[in-house]
C-alpha positions in Angstrom: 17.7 15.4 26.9 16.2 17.3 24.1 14.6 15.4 21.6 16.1 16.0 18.2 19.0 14.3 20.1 17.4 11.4 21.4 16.1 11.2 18.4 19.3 10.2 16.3 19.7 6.9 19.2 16.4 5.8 18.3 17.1 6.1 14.7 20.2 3.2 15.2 18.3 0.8 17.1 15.4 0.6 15.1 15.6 -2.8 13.1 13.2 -2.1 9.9 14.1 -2.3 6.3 16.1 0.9 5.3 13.1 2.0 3.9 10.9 1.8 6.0 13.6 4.1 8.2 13.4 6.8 5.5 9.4 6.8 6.1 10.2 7.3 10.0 12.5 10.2 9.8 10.5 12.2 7.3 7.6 11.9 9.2 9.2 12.6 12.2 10.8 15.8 10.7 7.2 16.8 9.1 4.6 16.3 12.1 6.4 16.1 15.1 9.9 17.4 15.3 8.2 21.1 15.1 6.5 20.5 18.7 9.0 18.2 20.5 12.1 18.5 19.0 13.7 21.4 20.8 12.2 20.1 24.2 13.4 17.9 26.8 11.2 14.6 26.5 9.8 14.8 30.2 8.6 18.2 29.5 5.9 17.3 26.6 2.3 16.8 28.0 -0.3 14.9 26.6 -2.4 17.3 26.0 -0.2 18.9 23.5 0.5 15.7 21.5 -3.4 15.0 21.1 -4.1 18.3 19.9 -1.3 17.4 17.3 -2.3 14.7 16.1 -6.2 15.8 15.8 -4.9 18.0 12.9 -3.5 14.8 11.3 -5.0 13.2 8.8 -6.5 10.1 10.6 -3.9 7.9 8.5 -0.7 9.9 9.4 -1.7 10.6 12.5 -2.0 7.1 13.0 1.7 6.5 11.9 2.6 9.7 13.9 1.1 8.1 17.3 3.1 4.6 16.5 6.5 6.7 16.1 5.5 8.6 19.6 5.3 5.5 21.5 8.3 4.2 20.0 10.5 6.9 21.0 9.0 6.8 24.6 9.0 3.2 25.1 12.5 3.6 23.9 13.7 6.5 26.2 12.0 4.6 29.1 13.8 1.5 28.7 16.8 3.3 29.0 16.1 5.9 31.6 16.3 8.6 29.1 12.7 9.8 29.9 10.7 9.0 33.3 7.2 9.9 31.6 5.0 8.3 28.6 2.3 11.0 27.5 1.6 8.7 24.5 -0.7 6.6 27.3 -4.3 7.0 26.5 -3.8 8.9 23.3 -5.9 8.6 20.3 -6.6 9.1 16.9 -9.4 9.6 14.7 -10.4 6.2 13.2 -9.3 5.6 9.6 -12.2 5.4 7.3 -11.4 3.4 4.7 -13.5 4.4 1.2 -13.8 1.7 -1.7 -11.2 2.0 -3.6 -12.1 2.4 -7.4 -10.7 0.5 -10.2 -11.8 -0.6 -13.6 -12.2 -4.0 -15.2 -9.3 -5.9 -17.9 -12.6 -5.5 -20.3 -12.3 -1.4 -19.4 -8.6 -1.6 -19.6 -8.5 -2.5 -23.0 -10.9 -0.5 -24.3 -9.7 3.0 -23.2 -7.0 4.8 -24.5 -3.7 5.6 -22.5 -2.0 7.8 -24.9 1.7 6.5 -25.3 1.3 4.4 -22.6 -0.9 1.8 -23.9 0.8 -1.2 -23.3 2.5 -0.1 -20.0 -1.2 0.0 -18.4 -2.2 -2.9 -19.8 1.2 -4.5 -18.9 0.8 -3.8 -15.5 -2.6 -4.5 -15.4 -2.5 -7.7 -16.7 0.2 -9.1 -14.1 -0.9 -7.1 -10.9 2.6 -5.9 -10.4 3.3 -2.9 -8.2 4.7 0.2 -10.1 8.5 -1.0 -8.3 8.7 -4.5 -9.3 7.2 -2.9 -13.1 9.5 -0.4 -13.9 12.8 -2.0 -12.9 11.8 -5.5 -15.4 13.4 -6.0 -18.4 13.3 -8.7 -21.6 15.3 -10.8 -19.7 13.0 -11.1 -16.9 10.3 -12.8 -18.9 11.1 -16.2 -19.9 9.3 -19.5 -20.3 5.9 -17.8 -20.6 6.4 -16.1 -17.4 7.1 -13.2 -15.8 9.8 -13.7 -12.9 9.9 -10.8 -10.1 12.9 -10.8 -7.9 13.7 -7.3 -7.7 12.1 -3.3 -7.0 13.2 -0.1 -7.4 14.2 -0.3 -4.1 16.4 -3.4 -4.6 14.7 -6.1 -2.6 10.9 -6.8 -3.6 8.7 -5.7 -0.5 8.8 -9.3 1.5 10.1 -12.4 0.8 6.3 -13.3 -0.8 7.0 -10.9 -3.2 9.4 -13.0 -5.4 7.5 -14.6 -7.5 6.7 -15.5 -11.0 3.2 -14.8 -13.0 2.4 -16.2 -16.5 2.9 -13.7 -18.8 -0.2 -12.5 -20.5 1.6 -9.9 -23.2 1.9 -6.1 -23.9 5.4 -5.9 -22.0 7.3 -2.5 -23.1 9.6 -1.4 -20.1 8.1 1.5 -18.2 9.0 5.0 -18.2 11.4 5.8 -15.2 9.2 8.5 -14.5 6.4 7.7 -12.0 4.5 11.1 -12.3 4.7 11.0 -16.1 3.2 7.1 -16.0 0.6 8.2 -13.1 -0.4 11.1 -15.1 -1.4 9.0 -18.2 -3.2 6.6 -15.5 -5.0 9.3 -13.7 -6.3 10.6 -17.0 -9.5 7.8 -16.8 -9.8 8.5 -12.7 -8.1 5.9 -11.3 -4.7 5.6 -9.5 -1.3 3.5 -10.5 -2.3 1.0 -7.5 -5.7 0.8 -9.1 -4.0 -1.9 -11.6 -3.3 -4.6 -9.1 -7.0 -4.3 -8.1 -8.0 -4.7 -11.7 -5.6 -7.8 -11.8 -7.2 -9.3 -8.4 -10.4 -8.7 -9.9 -10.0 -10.4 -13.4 -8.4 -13.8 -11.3 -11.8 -13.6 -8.9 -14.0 -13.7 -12.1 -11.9 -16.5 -13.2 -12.5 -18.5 -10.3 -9.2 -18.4 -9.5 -9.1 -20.0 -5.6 -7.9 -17.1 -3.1 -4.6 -19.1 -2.1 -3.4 -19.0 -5.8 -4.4 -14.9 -6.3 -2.5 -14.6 -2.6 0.8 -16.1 -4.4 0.2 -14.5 -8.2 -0.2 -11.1 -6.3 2.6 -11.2 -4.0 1.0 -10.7 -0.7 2.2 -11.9 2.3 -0.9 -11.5 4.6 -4.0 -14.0 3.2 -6.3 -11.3 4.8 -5.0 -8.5 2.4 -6.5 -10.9 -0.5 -9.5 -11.4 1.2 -10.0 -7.6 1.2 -9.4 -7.4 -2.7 -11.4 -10.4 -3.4 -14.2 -8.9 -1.6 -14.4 -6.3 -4.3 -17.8 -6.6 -5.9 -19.4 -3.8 -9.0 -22.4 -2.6 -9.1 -23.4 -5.0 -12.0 -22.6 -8.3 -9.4 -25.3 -7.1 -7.1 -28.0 -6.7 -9.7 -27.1 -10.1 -11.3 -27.1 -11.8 -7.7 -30.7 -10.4 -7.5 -31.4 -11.8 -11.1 -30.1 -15.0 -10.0 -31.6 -15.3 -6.8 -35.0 -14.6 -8.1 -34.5 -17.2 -11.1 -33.9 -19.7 -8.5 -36.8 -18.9 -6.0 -39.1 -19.1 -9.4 -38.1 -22.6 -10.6 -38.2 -24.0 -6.3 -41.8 -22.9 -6.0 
């Protein structure tokens, strides 16, 4: 059986969020569907497949090597496909590069052309852009700010509904991403960057990591972790300060 029709079966019995579906079949049609799809599955070799995914980026080819094995261990189970060339493959390891975002004090100080009060919206609630741009007046209420919905409809997990105190400078967002991203990017950092700048401001807060896990809407504790471990350059020359204040007055 050729792939592209195989394909469409997978596709039905795949139990993930609607989204996440879309995300599967365009990067399906993108990195794979060029070599396998007009080929019967038993045909593909190994060989061919690693060589694919070594001109991935190590993040989609990542992705790309999960979707392989789906479809195989799929086409296996029902005797679709006698073969699994997805056995053994690898991909280049993901190197994951601090990500850079700037301080509430930074925030404030720089200037976002008409979107002032969006960034600093955003930034001062750690929302993600979907759960900003769909909130409206009615959404903040009793000094907080209740998140129950996305652009997508449902918030990203069931963690994600949640309510934050509200902190000010709410104006509803522009329904254009790449116009709001653009105004962002102008000072070198990303839309995302904002949730960072969020964690960050709760860490220097003292904030306990359980409570930022909640305000931030994450579902794994380990995502937190990763945030909270954010440090600045500044931190690591104060530590050194510190530490040799404290050696000088124990001596």
């Amino acid at each position: 059986m050729l792939t592209d029709i195989w394909i469409e079966s997978v596709w039905k019995v795949l139990n993930v969020k609607p989204n996440t579906l879309k995300e599967y079949k365009r990067l399906y049609k993108r990195n794979l569907q060029p070599l396998i799809g007009q080929r019967e599955l038993d045909l593909v070799q190994a060989v061919e497949l690693q060589t694919n995914l070594m001109q991935l980026t190590p993040q989609v080819a990542r992705h790309a090597l999960m979707l392989l094995k789906t479809i195989y261990r799929e086409a296996n189970l029902y005797k679709v496909s006698n073969t699994n060339p997805t056995v053994g493959l690898r991909t280049a390891p993901i190197r994951f590069e601090p990500k850079k975002f700037l301080t509430w004090e930074e925030i404030n100080k720089l200037d976002w052309g008409k979107y002032n009060n969006q960034v600093r919206f955003v930034a001062l609630h750690g929302l993600r852009w979907s759960e900003a741009v769909v909130l409206t007046d009615n959404d903040i209420r009793d000094g907080y700010v209740f998140i129950s919905k996305s652009a997508h409809g449902d918030v990203k997990s069931k963690s994600s509904n949640r309510k934050v105190p509200y902190l000010g400078f709410f104006e509803p967002l522009p329904k254009c991403y790449k116009a709001f991203r653009k105004a962002v990017n102008r000072h070198g950092i990303a839309v995302h960057s904002l949730r960072r700048t969020y964690a960050y401001l709760l860490k220097t807060q003292g904030i306990h990591v359980t409570t930022a896990q909640k305000l931030l809407g994450h579902s794994d504790p380990m995502m937190t972790l990763k945030v909270y471990t954010s440090v600045l350059d500044s931190e690591i020359d104060d530590a050194g300060v510190n530490l040799k204040m404290h050696i000088s007055t124990t001596c």
